[in-house]
MIVO-195634 format. One record per residue: residue number from 1; residue in one letter; x, y, z of N, C-alpha, C, O in turn. Coordinates in Angstrom, 3 decimals, m for minus. Atoms other than C-alpha are relative to their C-alpha. Layout:
<sites>
- seq,type,n_u,n_v,n_w,ca_u,ca_v,ca_w,c_u,c_v,c_w,o_u,o_v,o_w
- NUM,A,X,Y,Z,X,Y,Z,X,Y,Z,X,Y,Z
...
</sites>
This chain:
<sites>
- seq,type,n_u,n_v,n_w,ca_u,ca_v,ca_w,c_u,c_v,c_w,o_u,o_v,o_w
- 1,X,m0.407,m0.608,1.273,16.683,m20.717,18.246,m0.216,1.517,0.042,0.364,2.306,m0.704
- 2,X,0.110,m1.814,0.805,15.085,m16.911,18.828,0.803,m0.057,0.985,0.955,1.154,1.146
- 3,X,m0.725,m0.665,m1.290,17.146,m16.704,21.765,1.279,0.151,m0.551,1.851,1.221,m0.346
- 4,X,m1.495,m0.155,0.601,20.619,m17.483,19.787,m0.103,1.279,m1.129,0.925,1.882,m1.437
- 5,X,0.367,m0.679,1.057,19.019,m15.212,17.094,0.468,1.370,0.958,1.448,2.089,0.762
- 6,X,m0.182,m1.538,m0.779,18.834,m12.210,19.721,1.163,0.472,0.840,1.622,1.557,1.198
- 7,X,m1.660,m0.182,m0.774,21.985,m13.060,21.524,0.732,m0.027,m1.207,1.843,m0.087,m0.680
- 8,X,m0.673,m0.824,1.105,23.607,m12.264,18.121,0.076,1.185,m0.678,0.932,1.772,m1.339
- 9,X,0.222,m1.751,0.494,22.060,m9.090,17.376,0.415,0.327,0.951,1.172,1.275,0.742
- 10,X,m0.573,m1.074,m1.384,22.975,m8.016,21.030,1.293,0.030,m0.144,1.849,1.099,0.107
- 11,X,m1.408,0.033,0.015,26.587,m9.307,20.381,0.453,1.431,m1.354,1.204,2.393,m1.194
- 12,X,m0.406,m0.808,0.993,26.694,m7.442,16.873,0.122,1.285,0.276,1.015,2.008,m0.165
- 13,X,0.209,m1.486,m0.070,25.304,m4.180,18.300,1.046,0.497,0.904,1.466,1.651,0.819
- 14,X,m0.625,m0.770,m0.463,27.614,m4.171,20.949,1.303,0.058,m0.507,2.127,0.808,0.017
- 15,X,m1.312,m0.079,0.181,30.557,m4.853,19.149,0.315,0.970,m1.467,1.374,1.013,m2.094
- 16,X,m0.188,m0.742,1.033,29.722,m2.372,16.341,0.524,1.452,0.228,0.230,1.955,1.312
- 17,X,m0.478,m1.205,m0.102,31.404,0.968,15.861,m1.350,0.983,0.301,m2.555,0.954,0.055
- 18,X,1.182,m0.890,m0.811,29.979,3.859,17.759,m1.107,0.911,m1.430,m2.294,1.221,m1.530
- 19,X,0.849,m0.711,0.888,29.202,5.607,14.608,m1.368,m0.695,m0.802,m2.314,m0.141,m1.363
- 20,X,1.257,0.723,0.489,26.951,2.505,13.548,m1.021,0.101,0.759,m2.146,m0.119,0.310
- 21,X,1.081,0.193,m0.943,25.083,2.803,16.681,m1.037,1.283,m0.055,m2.259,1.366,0.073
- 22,X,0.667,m1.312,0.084,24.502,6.433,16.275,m0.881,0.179,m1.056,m1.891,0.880,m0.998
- 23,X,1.140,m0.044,0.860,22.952,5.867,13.153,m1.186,m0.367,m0.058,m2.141,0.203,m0.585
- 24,X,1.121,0.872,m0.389,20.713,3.278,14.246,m1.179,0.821,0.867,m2.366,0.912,0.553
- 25,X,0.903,m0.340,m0.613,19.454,5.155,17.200,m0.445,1.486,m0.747,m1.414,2.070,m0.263
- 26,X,0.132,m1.382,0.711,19.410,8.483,14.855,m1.317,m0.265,m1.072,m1.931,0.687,m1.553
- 27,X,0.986,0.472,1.022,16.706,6.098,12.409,m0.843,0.248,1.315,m1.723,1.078,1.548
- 28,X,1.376,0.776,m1.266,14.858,4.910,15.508,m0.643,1.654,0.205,m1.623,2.075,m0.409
- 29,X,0.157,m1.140,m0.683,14.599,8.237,17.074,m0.914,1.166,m1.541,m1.968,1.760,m1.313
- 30,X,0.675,m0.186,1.099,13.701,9.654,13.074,m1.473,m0.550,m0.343,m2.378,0.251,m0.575
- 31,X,1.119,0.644,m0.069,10.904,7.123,12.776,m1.282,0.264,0.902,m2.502,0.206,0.748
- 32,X,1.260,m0.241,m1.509,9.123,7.901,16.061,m0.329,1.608,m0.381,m1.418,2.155,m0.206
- 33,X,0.631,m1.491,0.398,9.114,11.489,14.838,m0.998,m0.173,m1.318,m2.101,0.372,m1.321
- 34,X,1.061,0.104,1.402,7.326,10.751,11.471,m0.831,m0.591,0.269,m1.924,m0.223,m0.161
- 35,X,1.710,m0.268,m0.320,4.874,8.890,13.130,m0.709,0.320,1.034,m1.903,0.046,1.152
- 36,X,1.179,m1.114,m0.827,3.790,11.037,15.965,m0.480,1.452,m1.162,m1.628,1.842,m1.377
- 37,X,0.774,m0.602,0.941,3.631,13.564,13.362,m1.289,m0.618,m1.023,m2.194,0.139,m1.372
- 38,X,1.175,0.848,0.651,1.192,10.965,11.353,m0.802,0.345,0.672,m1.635,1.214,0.415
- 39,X,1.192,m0.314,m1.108,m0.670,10.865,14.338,m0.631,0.950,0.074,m1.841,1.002,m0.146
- 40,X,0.649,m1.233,m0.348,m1.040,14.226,15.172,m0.454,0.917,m1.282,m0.720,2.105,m1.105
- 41,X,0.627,m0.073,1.235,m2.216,14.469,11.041,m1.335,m0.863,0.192,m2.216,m0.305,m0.463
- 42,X,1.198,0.705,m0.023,m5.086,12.127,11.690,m0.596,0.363,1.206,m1.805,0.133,1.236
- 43,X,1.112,m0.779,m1.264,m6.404,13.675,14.980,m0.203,0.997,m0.266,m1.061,1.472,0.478
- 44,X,0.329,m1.257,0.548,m6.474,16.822,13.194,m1.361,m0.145,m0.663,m2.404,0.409,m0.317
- 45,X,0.880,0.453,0.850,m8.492,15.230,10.482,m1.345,m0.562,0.895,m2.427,m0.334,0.355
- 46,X,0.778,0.992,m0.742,m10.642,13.194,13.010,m0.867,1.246,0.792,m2.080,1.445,0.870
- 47,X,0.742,m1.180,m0.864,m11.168,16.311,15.176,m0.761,0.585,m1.057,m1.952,0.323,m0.887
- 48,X,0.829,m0.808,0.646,m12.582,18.295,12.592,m0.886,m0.209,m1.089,m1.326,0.594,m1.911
- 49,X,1.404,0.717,m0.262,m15.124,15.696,11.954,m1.100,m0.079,0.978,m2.229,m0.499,0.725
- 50,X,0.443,m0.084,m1.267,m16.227,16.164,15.399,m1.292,0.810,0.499,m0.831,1.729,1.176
- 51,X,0.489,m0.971,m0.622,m18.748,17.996,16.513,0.480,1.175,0.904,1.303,0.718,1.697
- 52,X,m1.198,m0.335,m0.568,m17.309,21.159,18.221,0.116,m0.240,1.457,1.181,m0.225,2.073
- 53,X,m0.485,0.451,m1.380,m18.321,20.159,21.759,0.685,m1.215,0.289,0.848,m1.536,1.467
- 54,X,m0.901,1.251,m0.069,m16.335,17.015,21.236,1.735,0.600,m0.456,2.832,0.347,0.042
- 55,X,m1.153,m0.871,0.788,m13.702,19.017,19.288,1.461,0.243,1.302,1.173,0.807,2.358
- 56,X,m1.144,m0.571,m1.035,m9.806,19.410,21.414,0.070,m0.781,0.938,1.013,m0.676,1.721
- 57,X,m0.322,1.204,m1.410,m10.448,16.378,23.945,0.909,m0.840,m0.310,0.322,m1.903,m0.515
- 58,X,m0.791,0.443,0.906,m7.612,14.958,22.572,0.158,m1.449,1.183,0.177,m2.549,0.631
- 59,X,0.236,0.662,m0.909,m7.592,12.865,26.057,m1.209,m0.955,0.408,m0.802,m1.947,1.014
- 60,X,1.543,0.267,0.230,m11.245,11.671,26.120,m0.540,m0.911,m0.999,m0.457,m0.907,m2.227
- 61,X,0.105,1.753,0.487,m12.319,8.421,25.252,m1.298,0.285,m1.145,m2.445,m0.065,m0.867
- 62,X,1.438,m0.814,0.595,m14.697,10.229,22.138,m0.943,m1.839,m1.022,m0.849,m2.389,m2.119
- 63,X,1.379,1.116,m0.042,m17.542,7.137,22.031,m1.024,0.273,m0.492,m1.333,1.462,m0.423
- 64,X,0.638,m0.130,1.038,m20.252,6.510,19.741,m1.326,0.829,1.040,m2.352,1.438,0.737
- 65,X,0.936,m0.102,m0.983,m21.990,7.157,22.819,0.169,1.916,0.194,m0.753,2.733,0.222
- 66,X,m0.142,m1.192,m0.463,m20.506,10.470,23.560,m0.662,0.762,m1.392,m1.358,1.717,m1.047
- 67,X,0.246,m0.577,1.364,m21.376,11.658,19.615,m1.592,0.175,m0.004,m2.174,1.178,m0.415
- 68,X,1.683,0.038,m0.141,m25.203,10.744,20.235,m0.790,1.026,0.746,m1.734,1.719,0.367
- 69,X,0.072,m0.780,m0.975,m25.335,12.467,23.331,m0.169,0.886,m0.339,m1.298,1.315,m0.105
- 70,X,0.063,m1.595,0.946,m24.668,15.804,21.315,m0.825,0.100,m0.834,m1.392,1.193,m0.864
- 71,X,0.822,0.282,0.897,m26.657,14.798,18.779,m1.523,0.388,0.662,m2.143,1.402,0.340
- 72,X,0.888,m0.409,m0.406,m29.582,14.520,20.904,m0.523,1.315,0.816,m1.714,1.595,0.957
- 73,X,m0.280,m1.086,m0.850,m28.590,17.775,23.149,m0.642,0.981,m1.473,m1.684,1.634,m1.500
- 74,X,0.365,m1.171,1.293,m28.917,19.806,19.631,m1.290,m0.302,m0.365,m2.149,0.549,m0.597
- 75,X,1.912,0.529,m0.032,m32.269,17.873,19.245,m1.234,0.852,0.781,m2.311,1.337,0.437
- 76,X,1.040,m0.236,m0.632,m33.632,18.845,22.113,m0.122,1.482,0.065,m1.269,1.897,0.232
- 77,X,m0.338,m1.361,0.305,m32.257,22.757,21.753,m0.731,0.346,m0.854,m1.263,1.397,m0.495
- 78,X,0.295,m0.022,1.096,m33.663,22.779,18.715,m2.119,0.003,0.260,m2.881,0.845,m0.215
- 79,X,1.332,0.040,m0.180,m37.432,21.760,19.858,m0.247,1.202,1.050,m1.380,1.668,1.173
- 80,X,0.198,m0.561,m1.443,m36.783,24.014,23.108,m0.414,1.581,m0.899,m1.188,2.387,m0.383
- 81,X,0.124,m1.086,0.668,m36.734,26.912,20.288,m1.022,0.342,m0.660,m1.366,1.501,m0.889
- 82,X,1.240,0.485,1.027,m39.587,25.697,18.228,0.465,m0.267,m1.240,m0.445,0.103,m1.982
- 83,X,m0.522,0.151,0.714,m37.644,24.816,15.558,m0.502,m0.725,m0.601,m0.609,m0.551,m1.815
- 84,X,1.172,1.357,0.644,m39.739,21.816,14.836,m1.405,0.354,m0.454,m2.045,m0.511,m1.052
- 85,X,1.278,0.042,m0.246,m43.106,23.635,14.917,m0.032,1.414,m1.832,0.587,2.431,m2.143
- 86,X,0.105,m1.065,1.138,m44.536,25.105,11.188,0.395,m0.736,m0.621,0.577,m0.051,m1.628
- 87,X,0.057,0.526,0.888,m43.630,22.157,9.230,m0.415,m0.114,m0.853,m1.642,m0.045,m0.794
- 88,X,1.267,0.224,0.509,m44.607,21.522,6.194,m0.794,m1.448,0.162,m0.317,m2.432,0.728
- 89,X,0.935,1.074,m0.411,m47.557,19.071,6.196,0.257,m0.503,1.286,1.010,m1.474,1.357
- 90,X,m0.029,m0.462,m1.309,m47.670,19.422,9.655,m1.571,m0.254,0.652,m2.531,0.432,0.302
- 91,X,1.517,0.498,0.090,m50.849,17.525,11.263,m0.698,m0.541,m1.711,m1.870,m0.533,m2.087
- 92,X,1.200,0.481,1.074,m51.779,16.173,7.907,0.833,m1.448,m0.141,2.010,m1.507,0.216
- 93,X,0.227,1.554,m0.145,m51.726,12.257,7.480,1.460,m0.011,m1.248,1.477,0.800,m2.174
- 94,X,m0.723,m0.254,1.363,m48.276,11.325,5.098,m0.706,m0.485,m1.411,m1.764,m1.079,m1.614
- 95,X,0.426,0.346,1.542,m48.486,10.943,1.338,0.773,m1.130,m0.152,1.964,m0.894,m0.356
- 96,X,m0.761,1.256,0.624,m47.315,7.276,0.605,m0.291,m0.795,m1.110,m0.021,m1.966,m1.377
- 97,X,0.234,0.411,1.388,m48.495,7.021,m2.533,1.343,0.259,m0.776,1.395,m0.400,m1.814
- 98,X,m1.212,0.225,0.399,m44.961,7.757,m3.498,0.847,m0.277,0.390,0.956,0.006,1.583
- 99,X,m1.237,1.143,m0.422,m41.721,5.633,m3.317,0.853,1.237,0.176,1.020,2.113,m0.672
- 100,X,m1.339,m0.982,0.057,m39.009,7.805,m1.972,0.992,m0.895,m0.879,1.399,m0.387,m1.924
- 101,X,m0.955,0.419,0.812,m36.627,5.168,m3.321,0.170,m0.551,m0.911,1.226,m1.123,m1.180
- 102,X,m0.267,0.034,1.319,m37.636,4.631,m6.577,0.280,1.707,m1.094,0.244,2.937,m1.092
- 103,X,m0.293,m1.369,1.257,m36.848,6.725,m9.547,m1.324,0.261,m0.272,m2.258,m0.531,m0.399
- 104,X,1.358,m0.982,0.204,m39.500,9.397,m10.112,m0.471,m0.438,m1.023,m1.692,m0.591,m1.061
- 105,X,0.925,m0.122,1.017,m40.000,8.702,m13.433,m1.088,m1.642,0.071,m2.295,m1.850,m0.055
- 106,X,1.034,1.531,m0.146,m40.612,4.418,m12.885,m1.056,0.369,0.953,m2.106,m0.064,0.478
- 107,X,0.852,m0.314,m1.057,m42.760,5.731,m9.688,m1.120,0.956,m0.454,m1.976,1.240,0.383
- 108,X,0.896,m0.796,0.764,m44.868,8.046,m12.230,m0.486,m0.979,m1.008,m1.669,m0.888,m1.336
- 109,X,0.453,1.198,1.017,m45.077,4.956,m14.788,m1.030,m0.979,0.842,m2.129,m1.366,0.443
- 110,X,0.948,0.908,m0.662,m46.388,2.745,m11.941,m1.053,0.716,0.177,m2.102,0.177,m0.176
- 111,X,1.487,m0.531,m0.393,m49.013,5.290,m10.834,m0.869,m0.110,m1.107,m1.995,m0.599,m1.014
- 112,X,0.462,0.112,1.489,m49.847,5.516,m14.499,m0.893,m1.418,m0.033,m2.119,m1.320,m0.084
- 113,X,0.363,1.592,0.547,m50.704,1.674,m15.060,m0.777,m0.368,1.306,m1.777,m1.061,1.120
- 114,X,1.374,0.361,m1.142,m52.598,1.253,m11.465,m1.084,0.748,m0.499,m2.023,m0.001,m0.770
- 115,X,0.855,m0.631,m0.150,m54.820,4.069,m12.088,m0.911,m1.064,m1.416,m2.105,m1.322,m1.266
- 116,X,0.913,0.801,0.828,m55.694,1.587,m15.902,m0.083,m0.812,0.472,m0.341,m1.475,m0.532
- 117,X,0.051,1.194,m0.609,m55.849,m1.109,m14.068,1.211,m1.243,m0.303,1.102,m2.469,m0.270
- 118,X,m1.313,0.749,0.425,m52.209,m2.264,m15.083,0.826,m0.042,1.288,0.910,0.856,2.126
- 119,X,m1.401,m0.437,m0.746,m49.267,m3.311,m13.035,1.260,m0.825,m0.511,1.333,m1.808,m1.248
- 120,X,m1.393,0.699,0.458,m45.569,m4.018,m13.291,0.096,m1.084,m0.058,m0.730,m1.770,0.543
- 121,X,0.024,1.373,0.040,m44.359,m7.143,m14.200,0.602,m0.688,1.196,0.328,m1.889,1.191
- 122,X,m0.193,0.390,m1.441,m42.853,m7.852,m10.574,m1.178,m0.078,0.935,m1.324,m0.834,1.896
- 123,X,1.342,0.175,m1.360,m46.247,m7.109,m8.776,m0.796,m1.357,m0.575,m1.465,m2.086,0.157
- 124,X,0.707,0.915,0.269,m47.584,m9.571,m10.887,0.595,m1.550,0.166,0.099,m2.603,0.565
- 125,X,m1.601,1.488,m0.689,m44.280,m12.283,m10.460,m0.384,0.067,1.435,m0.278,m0.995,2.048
- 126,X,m0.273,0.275,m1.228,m44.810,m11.467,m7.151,m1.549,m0.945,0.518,m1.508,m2.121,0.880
- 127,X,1.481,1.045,0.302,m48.760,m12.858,m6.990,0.348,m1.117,m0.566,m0.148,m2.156,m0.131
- 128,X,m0.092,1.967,0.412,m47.672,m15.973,m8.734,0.629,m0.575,0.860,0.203,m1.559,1.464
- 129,X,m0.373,0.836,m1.053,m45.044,m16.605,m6.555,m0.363,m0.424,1.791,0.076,m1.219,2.622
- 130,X,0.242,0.811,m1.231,m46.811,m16.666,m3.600,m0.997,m0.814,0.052,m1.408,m1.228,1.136
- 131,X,1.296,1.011,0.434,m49.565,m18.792,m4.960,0.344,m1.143,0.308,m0.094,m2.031,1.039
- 132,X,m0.700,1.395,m0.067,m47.135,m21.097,m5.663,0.124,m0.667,0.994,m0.238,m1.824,1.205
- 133,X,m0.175,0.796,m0.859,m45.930,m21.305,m2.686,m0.771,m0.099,1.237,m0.350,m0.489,2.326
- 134,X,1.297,0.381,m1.013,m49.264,m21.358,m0.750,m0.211,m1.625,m0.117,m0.260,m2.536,0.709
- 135,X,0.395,1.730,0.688,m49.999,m24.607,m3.401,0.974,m0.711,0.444,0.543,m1.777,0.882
- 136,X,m0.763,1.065,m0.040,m46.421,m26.218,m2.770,0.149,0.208,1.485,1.020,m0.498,1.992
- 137,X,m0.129,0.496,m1.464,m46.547,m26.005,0.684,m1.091,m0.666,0.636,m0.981,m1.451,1.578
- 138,X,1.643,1.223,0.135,m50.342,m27.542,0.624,0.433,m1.531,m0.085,0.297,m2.381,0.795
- 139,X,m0.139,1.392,0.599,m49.153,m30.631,m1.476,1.149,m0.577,1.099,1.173,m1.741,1.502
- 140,X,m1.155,0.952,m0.685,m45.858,m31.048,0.725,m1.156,m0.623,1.722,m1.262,m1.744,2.220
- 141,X,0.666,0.098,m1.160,m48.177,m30.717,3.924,m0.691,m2.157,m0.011,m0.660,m3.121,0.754
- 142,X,1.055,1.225,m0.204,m50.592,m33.661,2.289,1.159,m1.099,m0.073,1.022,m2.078,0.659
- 143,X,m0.743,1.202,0.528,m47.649,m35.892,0.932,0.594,m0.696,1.589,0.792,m1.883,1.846
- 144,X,m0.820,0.191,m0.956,m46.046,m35.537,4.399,m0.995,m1.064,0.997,m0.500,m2.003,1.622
- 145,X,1.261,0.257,m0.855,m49.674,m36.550,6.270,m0.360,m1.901,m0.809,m0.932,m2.853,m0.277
- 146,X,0.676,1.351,0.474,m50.190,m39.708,3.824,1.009,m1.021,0.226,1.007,m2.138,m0.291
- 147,X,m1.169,1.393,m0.059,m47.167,m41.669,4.900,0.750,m0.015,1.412,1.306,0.993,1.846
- 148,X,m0.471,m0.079,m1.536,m45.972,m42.769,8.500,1.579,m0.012,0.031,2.269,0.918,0.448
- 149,X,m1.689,m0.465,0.278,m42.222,m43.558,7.728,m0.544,0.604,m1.699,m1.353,0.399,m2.604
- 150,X,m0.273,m0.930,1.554,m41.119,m40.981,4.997,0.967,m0.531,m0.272,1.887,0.240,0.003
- 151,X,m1.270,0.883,0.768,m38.441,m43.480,3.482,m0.507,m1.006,m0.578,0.281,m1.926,m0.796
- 152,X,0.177,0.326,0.702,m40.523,m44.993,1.775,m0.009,0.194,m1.280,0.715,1.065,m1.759
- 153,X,m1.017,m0.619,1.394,m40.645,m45.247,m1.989,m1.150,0.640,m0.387,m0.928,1.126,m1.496
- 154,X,1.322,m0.942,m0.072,m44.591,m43.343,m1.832,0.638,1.856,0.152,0.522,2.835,m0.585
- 155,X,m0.630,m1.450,m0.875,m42.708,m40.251,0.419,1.429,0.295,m1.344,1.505,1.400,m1.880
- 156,X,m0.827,m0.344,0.719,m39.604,m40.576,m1.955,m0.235,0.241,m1.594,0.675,0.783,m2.220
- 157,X,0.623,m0.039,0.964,m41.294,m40.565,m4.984,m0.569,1.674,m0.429,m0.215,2.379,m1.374
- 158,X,m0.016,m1.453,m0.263,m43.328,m37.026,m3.531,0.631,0.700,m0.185,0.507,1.704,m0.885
- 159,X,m1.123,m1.124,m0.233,m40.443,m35.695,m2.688,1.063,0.757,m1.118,1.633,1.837,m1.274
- 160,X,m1.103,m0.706,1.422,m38.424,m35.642,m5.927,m1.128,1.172,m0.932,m0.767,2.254,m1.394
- 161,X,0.865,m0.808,0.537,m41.612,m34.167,m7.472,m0.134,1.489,0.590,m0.497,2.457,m0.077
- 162,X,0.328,m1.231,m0.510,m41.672,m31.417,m4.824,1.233,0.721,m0.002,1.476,1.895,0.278
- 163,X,m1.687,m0.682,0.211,m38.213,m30.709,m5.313,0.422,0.588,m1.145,1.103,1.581,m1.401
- 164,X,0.207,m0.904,1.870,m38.634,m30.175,m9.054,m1.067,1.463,0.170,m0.907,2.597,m0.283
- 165,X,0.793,m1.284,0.103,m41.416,m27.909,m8.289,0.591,1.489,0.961,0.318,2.664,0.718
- 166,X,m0.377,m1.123,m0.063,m39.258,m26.045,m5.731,1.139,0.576,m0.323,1.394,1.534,0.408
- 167,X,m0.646,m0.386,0.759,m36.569,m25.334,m7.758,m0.638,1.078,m1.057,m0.062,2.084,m1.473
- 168,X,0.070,m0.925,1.306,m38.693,m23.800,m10.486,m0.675,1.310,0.522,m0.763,2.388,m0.066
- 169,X,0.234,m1.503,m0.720,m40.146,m21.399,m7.759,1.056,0.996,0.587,1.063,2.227,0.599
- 170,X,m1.315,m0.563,0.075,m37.017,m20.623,m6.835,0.567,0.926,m0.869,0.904,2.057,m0.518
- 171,X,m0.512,m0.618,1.070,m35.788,m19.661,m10.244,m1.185,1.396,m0.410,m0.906,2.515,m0.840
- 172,X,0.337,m1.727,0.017,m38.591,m17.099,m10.363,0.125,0.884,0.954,0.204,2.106,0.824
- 173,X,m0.659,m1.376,m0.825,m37.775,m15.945,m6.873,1.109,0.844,m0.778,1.082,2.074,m0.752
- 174,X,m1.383,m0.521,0.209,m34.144,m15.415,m8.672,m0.781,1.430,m0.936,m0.602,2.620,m0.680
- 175,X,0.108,m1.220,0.637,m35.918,m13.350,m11.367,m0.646,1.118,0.521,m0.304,2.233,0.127
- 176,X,1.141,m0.859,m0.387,m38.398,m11.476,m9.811,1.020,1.058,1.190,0.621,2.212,1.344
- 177,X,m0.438,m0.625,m0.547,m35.645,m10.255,m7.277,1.104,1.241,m1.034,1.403,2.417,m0.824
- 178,X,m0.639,m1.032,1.156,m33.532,m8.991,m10.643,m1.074,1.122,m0.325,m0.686,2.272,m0.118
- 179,X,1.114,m1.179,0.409,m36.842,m6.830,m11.791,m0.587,0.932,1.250,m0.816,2.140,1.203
- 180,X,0.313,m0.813,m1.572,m37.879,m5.779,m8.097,0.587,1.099,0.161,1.814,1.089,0.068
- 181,X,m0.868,m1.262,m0.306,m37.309,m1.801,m7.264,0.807,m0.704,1.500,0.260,m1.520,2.242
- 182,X,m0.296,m0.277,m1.388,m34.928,m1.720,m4.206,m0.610,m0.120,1.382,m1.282,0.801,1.846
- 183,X,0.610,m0.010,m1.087,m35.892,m3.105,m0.984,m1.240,m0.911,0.102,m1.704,m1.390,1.137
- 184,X,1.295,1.316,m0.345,m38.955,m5.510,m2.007,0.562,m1.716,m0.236,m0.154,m2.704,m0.401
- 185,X,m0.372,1.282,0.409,m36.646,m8.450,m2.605,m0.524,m1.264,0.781,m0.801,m0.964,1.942
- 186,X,0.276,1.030,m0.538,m37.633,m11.891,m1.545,0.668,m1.171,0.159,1.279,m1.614,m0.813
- 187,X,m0.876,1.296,0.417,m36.082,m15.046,m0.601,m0.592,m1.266,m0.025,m1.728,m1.628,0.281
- 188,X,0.424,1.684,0.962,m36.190,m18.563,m1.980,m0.445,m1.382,1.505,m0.135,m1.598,2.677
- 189,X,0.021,1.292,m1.456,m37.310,m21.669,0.176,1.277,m1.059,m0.175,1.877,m1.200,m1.240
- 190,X,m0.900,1.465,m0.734,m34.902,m24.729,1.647,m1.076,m0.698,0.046,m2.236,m0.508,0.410
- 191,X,1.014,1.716,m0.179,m36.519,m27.813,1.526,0.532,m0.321,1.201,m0.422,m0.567,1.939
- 192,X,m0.065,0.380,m1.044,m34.565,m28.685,4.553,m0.818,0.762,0.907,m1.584,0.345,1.775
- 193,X,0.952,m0.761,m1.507,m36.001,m25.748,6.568,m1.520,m0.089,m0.174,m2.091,m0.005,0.913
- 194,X,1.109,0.477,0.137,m39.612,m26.485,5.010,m0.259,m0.901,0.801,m1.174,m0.841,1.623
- 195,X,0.761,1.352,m0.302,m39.627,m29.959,5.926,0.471,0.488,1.301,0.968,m0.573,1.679
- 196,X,m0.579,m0.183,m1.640,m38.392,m28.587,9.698,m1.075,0.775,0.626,m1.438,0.757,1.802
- 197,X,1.038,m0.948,m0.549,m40.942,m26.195,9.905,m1.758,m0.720,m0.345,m2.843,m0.147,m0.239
- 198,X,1.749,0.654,0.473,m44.195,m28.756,8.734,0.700,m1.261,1.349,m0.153,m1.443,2.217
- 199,X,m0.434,0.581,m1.192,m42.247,m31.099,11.432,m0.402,0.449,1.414,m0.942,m0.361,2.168
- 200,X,0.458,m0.432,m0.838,m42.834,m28.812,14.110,m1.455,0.763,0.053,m2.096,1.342,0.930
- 201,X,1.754,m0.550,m0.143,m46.208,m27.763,13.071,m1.204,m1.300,0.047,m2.213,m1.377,0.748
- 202,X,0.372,1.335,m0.318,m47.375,m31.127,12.655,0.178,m0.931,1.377,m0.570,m1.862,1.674
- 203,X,0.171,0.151,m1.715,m46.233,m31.764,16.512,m0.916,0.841,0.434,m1.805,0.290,1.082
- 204,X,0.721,m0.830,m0.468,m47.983,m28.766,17.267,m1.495,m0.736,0.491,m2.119,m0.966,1.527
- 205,X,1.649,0.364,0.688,m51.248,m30.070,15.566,m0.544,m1.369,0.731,m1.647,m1.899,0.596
- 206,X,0.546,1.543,m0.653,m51.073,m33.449,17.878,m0.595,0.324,1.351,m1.064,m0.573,2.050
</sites>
């Protein structure tokens, strides 16, 4: 079928008037000019992103590798000058008593409420939830230890109970990751990967 398809366009083209052909190859030949000009609009643009010793290799395979390279060359130029030396706080231990990526003012509220002996309501979500799940990984440990097959209706019984309980730790992971600044988020447990990981610790333990 593409073959009758293309042996009809070949028949059409050759049996079309010359002036149709001229038009055709007059598009084609149009087209290829508008987009090497494209082209040579986006290597413009591209180049003069470049660094300038990368800058004009228009040939040159320019690699994340080759960009680094420069990167570190100006690095090391840069120390060879002393450029690095006279910092401020310079030999002195950093200050990490403040969050670069919180907002100054919440990061002035928290200092505030440590110094009374207060803290946010996430540092304190965050202490419960790992209580929790110190305790619910205790109880799954014992439930798992008091029964040889777990298909019974002792183990299945446990299990719905520990499943209610990790659901509702869950739901404060969910909140506690909504109130959390940027970057301290936490994630929720699987009961499958629990019970996979007290599986292989419980081989361990034999």
């Amino acid at each position: 079928m593409g073959l009758r398809l293309a042996g009809r366009k070949a028949l059409t083209l050759i049996s079309s008037p010359p002036c149709i052909i001229g038009r055709f190859r007059w598009a084609s030949s149009s087209s290829k000019v508008n987009s090497d000009r494209l082209s040579s609009v986006i290597d413009t643009v591209n180049d003069s992103k470049l660094p300038p010793e990368l800058r004009g290799q228009r040939n040159n395979v320019r690699s994340e590798t080759d960009i680094i390279n420069v990167v570190e060359q100006r690095v090391w130029h840069a120390m060879e000058e002393g450029q690095f030396e006279n910092l401020p706080g310079k030999g002195k231990p950093l200050d990490l008593s403040c969050n670069p990526h919180a907002d100054p003012a919440e990061d002035t509220l928290y200092r505030i409420l440590n110094k009374n002996g207060c803290a946010p309501e996430w540092v304190e979500l965050n202490k419960e939830i790992r209580n929790s799940i110190a305790e619910w990984r205790a109880a799954l440990k014992r439930a798992w230890a008091c029964t040889d097959e777990h298909h019974d209706s002792k183990w299945l019984e446990s299990s719905e109970a520990l499943k209610l309980q990790l659901r509702n730790i869950n739901n404060k992971v969910f909140h506690y990751n909504l109130i959390v600044p940027f970057g301290r988020q936490m994630n929720g447990l699987k009961w499958e990967r629990e019970i996979d990981k007290l599986s292989e610790q419980m081989q361990l333990d034999k």
